[in-house]
C-alpha positions as a LaTeX table, in Angstrom:
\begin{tabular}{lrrr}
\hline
Residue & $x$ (\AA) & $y$ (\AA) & $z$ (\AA) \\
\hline
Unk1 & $-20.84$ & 175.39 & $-35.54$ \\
Unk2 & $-21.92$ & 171.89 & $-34.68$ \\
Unk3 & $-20.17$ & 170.39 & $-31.90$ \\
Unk4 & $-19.89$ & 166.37 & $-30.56$ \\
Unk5 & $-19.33$ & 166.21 & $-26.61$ \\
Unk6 & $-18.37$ & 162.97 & $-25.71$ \\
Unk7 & $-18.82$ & 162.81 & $-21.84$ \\
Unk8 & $-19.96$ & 160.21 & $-19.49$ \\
Unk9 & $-20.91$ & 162.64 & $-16.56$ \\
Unk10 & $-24.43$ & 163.53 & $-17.51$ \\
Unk11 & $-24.23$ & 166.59 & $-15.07$ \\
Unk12 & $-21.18$ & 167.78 & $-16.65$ \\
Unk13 & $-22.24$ & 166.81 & $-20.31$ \\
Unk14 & $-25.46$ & 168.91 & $-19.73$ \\
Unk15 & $-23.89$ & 171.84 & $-18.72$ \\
Unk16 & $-21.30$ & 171.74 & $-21.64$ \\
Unk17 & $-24.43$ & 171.88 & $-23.76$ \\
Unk18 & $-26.33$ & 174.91 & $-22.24$ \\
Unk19 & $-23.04$ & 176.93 & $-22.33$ \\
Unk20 & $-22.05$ & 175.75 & $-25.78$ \\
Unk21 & $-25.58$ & 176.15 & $-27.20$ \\
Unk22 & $-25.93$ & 179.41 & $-25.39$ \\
Unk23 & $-22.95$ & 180.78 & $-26.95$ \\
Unk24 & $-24.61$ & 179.62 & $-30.49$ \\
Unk25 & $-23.75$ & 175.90 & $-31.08$ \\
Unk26 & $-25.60$ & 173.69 & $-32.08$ \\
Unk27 & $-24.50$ & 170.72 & $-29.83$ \\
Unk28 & $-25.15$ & 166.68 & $-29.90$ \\
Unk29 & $-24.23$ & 164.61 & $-26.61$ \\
Unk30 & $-23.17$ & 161.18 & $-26.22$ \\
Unk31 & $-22.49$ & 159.40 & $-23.22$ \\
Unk32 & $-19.43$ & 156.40 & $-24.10$ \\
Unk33 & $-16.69$ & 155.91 & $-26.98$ \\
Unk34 & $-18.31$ & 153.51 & $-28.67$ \\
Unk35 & $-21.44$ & 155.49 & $-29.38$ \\
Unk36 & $-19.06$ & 158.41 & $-30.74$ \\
Unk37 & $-16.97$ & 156.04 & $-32.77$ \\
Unk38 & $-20.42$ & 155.00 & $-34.54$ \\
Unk39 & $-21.57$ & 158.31 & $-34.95$ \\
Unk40 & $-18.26$ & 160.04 & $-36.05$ \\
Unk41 & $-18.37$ & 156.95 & $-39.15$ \\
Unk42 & $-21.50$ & 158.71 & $-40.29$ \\
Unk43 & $-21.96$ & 162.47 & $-39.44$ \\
Unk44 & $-20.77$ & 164.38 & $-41.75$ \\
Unk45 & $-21.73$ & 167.59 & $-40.11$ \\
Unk46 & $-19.90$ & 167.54 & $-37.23$ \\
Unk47 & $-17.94$ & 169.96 & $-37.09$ \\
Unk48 & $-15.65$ & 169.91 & $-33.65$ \\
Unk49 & $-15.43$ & 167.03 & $-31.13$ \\
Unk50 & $-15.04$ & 167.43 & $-27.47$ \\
Unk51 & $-14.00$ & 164.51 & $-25.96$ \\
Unk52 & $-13.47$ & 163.37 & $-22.93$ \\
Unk53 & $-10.66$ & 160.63 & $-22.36$ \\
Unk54 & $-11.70$ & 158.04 & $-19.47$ \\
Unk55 & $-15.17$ & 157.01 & $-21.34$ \\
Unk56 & $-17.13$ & 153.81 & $-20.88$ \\
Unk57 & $-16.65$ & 151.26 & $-24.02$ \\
Unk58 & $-13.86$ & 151.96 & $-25.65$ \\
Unk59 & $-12.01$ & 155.45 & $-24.27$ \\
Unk60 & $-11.25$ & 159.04 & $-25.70$ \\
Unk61 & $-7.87$ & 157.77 & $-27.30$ \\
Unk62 & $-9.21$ & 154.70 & $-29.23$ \\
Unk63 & $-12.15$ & 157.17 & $-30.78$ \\
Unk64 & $-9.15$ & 159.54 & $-31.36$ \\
Unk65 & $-7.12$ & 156.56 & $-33.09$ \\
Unk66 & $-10.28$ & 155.49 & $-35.09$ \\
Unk67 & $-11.28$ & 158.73 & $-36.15$ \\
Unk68 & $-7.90$ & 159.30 & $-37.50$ \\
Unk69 & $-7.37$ & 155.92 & $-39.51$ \\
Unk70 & $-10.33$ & 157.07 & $-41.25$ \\
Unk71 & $-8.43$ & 160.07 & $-42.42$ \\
Unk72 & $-10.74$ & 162.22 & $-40.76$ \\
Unk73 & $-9.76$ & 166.03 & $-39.99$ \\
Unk74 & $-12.59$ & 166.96 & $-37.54$ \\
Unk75 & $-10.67$ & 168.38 & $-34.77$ \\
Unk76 & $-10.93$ & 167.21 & $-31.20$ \\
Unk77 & $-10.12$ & 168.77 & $-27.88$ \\
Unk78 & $-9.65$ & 166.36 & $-25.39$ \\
Unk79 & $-11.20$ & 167.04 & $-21.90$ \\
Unk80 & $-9.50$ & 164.79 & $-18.97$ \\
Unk81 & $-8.53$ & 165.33 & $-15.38$ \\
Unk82 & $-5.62$ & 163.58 & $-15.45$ \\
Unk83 & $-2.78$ & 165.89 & $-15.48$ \\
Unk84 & $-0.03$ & 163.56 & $-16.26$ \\
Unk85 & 2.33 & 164.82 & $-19.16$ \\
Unk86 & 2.63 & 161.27 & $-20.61$ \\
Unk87 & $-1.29$ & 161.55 & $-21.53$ \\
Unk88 & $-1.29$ & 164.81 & $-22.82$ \\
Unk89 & 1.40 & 163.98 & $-24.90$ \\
Unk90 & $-0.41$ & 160.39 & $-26.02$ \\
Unk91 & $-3.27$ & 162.26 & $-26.92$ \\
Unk92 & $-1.61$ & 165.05 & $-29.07$ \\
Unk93 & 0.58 & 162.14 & $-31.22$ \\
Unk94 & $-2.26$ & 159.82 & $-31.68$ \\
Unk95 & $-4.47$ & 162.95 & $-33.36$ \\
Unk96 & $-5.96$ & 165.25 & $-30.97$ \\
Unk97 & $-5.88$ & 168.83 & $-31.71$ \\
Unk98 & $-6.22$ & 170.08 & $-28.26$ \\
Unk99 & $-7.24$ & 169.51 & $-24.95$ \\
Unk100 & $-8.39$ & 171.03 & $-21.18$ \\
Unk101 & $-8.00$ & 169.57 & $-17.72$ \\
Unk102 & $-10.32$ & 169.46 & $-15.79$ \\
Unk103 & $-11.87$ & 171.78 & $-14.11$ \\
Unk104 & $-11.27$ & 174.59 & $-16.79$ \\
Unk105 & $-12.79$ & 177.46 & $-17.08$ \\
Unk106 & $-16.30$ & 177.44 & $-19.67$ \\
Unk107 & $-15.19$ & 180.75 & $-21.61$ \\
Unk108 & $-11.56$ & 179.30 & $-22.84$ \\
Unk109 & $-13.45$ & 176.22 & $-23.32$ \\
Unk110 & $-15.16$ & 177.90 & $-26.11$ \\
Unk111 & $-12.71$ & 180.30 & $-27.14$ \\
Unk112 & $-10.49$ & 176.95 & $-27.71$ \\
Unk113 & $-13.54$ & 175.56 & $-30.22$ \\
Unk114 & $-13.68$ & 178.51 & $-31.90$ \\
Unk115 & $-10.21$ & 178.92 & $-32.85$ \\
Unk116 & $-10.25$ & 174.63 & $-33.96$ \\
Unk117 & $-13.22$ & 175.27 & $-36.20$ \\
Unk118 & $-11.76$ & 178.40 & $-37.69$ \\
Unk119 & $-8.20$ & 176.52 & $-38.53$ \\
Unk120 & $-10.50$ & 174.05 & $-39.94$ \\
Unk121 & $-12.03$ & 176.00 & $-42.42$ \\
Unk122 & $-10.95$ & 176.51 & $-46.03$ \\
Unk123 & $-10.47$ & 180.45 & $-46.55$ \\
Unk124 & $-10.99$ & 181.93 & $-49.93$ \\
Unk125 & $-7.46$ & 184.18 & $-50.98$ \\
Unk126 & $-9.79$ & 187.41 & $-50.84$ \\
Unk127 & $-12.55$ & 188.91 & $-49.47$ \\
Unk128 & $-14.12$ & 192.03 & $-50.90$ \\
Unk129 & $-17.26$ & 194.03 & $-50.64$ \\
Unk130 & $-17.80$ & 196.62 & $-52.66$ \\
Unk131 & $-14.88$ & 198.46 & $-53.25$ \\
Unk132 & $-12.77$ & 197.08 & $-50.18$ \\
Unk133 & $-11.13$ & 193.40 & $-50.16$ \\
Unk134 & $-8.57$ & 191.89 & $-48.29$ \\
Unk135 & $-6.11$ & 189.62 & $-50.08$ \\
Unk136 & $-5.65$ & 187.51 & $-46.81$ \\
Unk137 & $-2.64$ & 185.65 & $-48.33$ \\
Unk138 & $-0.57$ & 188.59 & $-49.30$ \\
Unk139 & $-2.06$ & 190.34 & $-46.08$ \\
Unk140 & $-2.68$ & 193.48 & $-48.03$ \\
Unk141 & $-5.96$ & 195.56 & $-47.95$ \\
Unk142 & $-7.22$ & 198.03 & $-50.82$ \\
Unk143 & $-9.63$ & 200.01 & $-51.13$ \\
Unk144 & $-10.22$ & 200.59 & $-55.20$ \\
Unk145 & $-6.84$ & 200.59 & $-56.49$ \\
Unk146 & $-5.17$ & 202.44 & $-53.13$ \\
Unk147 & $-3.63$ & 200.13 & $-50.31$ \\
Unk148 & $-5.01$ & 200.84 & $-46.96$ \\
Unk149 & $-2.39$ & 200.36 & $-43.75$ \\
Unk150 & $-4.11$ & 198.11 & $-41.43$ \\
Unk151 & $-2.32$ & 197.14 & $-37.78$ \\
Unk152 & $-2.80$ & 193.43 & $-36.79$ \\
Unk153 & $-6.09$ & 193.91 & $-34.67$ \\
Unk154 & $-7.79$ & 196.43 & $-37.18$ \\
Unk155 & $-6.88$ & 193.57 & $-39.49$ \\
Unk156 & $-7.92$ & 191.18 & $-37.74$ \\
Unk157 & $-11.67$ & 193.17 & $-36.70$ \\
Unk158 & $-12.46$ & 193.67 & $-40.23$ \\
Unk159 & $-11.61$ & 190.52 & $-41.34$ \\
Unk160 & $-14.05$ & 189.04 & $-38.95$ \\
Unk161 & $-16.81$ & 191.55 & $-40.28$ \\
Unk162 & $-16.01$ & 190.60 & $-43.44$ \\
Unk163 & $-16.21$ & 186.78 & $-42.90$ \\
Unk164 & $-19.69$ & 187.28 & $-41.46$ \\
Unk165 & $-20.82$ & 189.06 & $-44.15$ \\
Unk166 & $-24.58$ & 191.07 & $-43.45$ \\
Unk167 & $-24.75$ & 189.39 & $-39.82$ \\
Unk168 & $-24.85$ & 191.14 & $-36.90$ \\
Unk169 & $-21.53$ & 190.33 & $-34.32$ \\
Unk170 & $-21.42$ & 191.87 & $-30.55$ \\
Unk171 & $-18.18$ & 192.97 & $-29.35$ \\
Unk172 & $-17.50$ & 190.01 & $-27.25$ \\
Unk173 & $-18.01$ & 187.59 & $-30.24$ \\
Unk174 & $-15.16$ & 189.73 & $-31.89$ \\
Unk175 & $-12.77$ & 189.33 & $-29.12$ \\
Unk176 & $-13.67$ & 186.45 & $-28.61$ \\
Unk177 & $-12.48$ & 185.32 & $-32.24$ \\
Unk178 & $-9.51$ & 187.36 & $-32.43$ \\
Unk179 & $-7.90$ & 186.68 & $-29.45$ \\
Unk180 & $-8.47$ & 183.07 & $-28.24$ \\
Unk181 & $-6.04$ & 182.65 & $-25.91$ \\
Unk182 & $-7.01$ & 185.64 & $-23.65$ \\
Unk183 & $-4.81$ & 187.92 & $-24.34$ \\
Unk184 & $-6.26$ & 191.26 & $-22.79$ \\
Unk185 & $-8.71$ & 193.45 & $-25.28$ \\
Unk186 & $-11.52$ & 195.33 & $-24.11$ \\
Unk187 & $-14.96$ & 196.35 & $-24.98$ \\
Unk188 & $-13.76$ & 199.84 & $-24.95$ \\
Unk189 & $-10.87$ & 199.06 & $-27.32$ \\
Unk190 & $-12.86$ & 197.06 & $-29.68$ \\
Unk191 & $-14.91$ & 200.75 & $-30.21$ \\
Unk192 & $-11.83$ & 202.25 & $-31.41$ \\
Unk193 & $-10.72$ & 199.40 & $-33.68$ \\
Unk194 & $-14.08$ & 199.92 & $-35.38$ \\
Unk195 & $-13.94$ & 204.06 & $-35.21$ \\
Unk196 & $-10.27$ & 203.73 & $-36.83$ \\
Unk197 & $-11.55$ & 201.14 & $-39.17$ \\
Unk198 & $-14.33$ & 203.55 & $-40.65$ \\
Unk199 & $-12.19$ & 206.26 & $-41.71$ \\
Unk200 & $-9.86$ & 204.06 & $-43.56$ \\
Unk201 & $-12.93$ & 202.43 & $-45.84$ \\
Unk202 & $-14.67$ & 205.76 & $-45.77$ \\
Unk203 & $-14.10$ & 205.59 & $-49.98$ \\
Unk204 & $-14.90$ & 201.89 & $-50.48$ \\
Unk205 & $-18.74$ & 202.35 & $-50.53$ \\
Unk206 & $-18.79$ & 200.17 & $-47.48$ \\
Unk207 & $-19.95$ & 201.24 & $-43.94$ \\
Unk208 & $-19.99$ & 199.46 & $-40.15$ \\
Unk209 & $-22.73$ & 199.85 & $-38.81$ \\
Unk210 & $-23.77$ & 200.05 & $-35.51$ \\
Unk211 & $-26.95$ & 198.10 & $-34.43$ \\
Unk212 & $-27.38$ & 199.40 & $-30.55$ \\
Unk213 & $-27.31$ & 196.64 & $-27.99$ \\
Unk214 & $-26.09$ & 193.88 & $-30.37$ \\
Unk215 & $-23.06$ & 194.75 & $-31.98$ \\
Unk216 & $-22.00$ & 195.76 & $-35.72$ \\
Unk217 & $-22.48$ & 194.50 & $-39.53$ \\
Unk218 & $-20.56$ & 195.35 & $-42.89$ \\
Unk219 & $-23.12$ & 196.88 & $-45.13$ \\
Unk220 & $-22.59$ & 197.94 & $-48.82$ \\
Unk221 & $-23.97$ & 201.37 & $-49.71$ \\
Unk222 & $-26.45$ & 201.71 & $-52.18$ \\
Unk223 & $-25.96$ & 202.00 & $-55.97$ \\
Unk224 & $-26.25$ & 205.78 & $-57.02$ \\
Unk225 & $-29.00$ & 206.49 & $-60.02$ \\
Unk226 & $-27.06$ & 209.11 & $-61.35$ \\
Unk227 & $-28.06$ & 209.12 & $-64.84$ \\
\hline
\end{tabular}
């Protein structure tokens, strides 16, 4: 994910990008509205803006305003430490798709980017490997021909491990991505999502697999040469 911060602070702006860039973002930094403005007119591959409202130049609202009148969807998160209701609210109606007060705490920070990139992204109706898929608009999972009863958060787990294909995910990247706003999963339950998960595709020539120390990846099983 490729993420604009928009921050004057250069303390604060540097930290944002060590914890976003830790956490696996690739992150570009620019120091006033009018520099963003620019550079939102021409990157294409930006993918979430953070931006931070009282900016030299011109400030977070006109680059929200601008960015918008473009017809521009990239979404932005506002960061501000004014905790006022009226600029909230101006923020959210001129275009903004979130935002933080300051201080805030660097883990919802990018739990909040996560979900705005995911709601951002075009889903295809199914996903399948081998002989599992997920029809994610009729919310129904099969394995062959035989529907498999999924609750919301085994759902939810192996749609994530299906999204990411042969890549590796840790636990905390899964909870992480299901449950943005904090609500309370741990480690520990994220084991038997995935145990649970294993008998029901047990028949779809698909495994989760356990790589020790860094998480789990969806892996097809090989073709039998049966002749």
């Amino acid at each position: 994910m490729h993420v604009l911060v928009v921050e004057d602070d250069a303390v604060l702006a540097d930290g944002l990008s060590r914890v976003l860039s830790g956490h696996g973002m690739a992150v570009e930094v620019v120091g006033n509205g009018t520099q963003a403005d620019a550079l939102l007119q021409r990157a294409e591959h930006t993918e979430v803006v953070v931006l931070d409202i009282g900016l030299p130049g011109i400030d977070g609202f006109e680059v929200v305003r601008r960015l918008r009148a473009r017809g521009s969807q990239v979404p932005v998160l506002l960061l501000t430490a004014r905790d006022a209701i009226e600029d909230r609210v101006r923020g959210l109606e001129l275009g903004a798709d979130d935002y933080l007060v300051k201080p805030f705490a660097t883990a919802e920070l990018v739990a909040r980017l996560r979900a705005l990139a995911r709601r951002n992204t075009p889903k295809p109706a199914v996903l399948a490997l081998g002989d599992l898929a997920l029809d994610l608009s009729a919310k129904r999972a099969r394995v062959r021909d035989k529907t498999i009863e999924l609750s919301v958060r085994e759902w939810a787990v192996l749609e994530y491990l299906l999204q990411h294909g042969a890549r590796v995910v840790s636990k905390q990247q899964i909870i992480d991505a299901i449950l943005p706003w904090g609500d309370d999963l741990t480690l520990n339950a994220v084991e038997v999502y995935i145990s649970r998960l294993r008998l029901k595709i047990a028949d779809a020539g698909v495994s989760i697999r356990t790589i020790r120390g860094f998480g789990y990846m969806l892996e097809q099983a090989p073709a039998s040469n049966a002749e």
